[in-house]
N, C-alpha and C positions, 0 to 999 in steps of 0.2 A: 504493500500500500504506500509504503513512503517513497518509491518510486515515482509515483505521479500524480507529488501533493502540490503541483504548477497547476494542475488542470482547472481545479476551481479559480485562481488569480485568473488565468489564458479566460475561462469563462465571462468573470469581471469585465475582465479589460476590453473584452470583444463585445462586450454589452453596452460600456460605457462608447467605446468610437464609434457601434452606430446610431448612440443616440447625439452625435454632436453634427453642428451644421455642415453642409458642406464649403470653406471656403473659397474653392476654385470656381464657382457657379454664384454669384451674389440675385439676392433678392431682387427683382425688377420693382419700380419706384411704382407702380400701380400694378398689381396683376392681372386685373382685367382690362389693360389699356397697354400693357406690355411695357419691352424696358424704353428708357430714354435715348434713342439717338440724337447726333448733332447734324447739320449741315452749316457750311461755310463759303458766304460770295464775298468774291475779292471784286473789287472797282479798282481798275488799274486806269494810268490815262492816256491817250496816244495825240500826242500834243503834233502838229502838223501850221505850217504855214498859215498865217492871217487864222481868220476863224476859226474854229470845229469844225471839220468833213461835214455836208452832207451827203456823201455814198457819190460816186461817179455815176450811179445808175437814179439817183435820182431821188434815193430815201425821202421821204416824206410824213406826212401825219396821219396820213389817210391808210396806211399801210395796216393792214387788220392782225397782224401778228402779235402771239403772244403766246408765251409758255406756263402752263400751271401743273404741279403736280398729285393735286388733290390733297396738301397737308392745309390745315385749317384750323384757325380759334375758334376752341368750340363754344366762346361767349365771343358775339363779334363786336364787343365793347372791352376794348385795352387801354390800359392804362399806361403811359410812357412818364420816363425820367429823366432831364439834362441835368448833365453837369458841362456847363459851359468855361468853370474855370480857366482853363488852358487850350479856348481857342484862339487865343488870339486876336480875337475882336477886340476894340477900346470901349464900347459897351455890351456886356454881356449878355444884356437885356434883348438885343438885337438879333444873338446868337439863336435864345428861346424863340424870338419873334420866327426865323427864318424855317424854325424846326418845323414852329406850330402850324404855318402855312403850308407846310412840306405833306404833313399829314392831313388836313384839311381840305386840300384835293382831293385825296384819295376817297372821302368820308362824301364828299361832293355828290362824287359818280356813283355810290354804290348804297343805296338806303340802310341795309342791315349794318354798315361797319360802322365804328365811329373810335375815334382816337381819343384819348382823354387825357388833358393833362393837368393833374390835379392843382388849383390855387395856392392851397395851404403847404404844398410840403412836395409840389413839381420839380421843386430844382433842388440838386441832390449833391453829395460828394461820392455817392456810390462811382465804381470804374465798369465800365463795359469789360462785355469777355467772361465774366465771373458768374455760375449759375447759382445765383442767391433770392432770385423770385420775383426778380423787379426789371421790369425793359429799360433799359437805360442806353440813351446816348450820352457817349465822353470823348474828348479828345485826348489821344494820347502819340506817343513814337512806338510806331508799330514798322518801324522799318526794319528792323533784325529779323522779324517774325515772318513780313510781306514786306518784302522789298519791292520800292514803288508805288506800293498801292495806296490810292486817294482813300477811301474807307473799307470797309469789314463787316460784315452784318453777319451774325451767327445766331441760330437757331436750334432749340432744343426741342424736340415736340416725342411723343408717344410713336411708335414704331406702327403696332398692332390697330392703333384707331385716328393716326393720323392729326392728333390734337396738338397743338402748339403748347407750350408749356411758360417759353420765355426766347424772348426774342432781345440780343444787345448789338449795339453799334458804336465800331468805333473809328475815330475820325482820326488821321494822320495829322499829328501835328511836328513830326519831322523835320530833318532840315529838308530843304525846297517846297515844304507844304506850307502856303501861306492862306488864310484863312478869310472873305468880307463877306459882307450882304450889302447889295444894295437893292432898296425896294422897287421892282421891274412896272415899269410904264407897259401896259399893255392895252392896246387896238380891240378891236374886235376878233377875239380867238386866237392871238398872234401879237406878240411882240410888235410895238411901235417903233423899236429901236433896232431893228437886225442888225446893227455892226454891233452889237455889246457894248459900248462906248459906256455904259455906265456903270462898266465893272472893272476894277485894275487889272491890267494886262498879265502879272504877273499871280494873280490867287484865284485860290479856287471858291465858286457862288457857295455857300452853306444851305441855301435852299436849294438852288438846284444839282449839285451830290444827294443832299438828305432826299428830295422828294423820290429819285433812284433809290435810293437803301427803301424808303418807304415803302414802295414797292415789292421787296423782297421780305421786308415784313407781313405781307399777306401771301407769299411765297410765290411770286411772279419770278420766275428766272430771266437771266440777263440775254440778250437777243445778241447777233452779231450780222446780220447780211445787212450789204449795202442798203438792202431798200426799206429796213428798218431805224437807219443810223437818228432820224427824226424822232424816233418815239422815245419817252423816258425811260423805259426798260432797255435800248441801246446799253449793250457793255460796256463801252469808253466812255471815258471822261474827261473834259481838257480846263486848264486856265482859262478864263475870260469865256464861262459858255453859261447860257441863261435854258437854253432850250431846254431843256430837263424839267423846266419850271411847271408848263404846262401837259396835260396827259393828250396822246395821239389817239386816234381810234382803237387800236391795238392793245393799248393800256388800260383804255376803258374796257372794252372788251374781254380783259383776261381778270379783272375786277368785279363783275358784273360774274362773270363765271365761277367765282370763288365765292361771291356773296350775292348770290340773286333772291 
């Protein structure tokens, strides 16, 4: 018998490891919504003689394109965060102003969505990038991470049911990334001013970047043929470019598709 007085321990032992978790496999953040993935759009910018391109073929507003993958807030009332600290603007207040507009459009064209950004406690120290529960835009040096890239918009949402969870953006404030707004004069449907003459040559619009990330906050992906280079969902982005400001039919249309 004393042979094999291990057996009862071996017993124990094999009882207690399986009743312990397993840590190679972690818990999914909802089980009936499955685990969290990410996704990540880079806004890079393709800076070209006098203006922004519009496509040699002719890119336009009227251009119906648009890409959606079916990921979606499942309350289409979000609530966003700046921290305009470190953009660079000389009032910050302007920074907010250019956001608020940015989403505003979006909330325009499509009845169910609506952007919210709260009075009391809007403007934030929170940093983009971090998943802590809160949407926030920030400016930061995100050149080590994305080299070149004007902003960053990352998303977290439910794999299984497709829900948003928390969407952040973040704005390059790098060296050569310089940052204004100027409030755009606009015509009927279009830009009064098509030379951009009322934006410095050298920085990038903060409304028109943001209302593109906005964009991807209802998860429009970024477009590249010439004949979309007009729409806001266009992938590039240049100094001195307003067009982004306004949404092309394309824009509307993949809005209208996520939120009808």
């Amino acid at each position: 018998m004393k042979k094999f007085w291990w057996i009862p321990i071996l017993a124990i032992f094999i009882i207690l490891v399986a009743a312990m978790p397993v840590l190679a496999a972690p818990l999914a953040d909802n089980p009936g919504k499955g685990p969290i993935d990410k996704i990540v759009f880079i806004h890079y910018p393709k800076h070209e003689t006098g203006k922004p391109s519009q496509g040699p073929n002719g890119g336009g507003v009227l251009s119906p394109s648009y890409k959606y993958t079916g990921i979606h807030w499942a309350n289409p009332t979000v609530t966003f965060y700046v921290n305009p600290t470190d953009s660079g603007v000389p009032v910050p207040a302007d920074a907010v102003a250019a956001i608020q507009a940015s989403f505003a459009i979006w909330d325009n064209a499509s009845g169910p969505l609506q952007f919210v950004f709260p009075k009391k406690d809007g403007l934030t120290n929170r940093i983009a990038d971090i998943k802590d529960g809160f949407n926030v835009i920030s400016w930061e040096d995100i050149s080590t991470q994305y080299p070149n890239a004007i902003a960053v918009t990352s998303i977290w949402y439910y794999r299984n049911s497709k829900e948003i969870t928390e969407v952040d953006t973040q704005m390059n404030n790098g060296t050569g990334f310089l940052w204004s707004y100027t409030e755009p004069t606009i015509g009927t449907g279009v830009y009064a001013d098509p030379s951009n003459s009322g934006i410095p040559a050298t920085s990038y619009d903060i409304r028109n970047i943001m209302t593109h990330e906005a964009g991807h906050w209802i998860m429009l992906g970024d477009l590249y043929n010439n004949k979309d280079s007009l729409l806001t969902m266009y992938g590039y982005g240049a100094v001195a470019e307003l067009k982004k400001d306004t949404l092309g039919y394309g824009d509307v249309l993949g809005v209208q598709k996520a939120y009808p």
